[in-house]
C-alpha positions in Angstrom: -49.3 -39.0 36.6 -46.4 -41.2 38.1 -46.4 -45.0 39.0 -43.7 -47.1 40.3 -43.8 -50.4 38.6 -42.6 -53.7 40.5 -41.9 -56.7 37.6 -41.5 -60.2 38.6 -39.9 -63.3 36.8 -39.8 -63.1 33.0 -41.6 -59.8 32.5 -38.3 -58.1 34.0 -37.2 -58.4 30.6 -39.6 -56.6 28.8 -38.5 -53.4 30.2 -34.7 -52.5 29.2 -33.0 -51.2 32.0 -35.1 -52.2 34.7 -33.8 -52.5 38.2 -35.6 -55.4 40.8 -34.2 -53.7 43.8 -36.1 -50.3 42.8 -38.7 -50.9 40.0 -39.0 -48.6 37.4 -41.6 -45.2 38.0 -43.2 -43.9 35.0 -45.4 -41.4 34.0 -48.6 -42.0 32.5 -52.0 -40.2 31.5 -54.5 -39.4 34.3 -57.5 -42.1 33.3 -55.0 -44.6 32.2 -56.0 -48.1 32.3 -53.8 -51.1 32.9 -54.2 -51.8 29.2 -52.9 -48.6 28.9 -49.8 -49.5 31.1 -48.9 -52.6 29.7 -48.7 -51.1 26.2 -46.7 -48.5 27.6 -44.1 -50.9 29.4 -44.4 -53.2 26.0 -45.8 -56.4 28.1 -47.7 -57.9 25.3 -51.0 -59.9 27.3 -49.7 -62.8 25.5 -47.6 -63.2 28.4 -50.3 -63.3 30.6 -49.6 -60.6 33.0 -51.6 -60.6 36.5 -51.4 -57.1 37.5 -51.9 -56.0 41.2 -52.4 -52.5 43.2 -52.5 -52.7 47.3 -53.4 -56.5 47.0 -55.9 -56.6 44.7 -56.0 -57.8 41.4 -57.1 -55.5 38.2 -58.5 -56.2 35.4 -57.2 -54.8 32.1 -59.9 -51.9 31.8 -59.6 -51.1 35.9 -58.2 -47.3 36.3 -54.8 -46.7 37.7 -54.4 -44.2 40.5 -51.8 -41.6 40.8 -48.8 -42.5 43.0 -50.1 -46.1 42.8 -47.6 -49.0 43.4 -47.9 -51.5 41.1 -46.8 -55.3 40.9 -47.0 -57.3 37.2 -46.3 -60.5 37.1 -46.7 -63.5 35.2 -49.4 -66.2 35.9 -48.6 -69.4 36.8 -50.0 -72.8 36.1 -48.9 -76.3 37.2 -49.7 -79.2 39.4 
């Protein structure tokens, strides 16, 4: 199934090549979960990637949908 993939901030950088203007799209297997994406895009959760589909935010074993838009980016903390 294909995504399109939105990164923000630092995370741009974990995918060589990627384009802000148009995201990247990618295929992945039907059932995968966000894990599953981040693996695939080589986000490590280290970085601490919030990961978001039509305004809501997933949770690492949540299911992405085919066609999906998706928006990762890091969290951030401060005051």
């Amino acid at each position: 199934m294909k995504v399109l993939i939105k990164l923000f901030s630092v995370l741009r950088d974990c995918v060589p090549g990627y384009n802000h203007q148009t995201g990247v799209e990618t295929e992945l297997a039907v059932g995968s979960t966000v894990t599953d994406l981040l693996d695939h895009l080589g986000i490590p959760m280290s970085k601490a990637p919030v990961v978001t589909c039509n305004g809501l935010i997933l949770q690492p074993g949540d299911t992405i949908h085919e066609n999906s838009t998706i928006h990762i980016f890091q969290a951030m903390a401060g005051g």
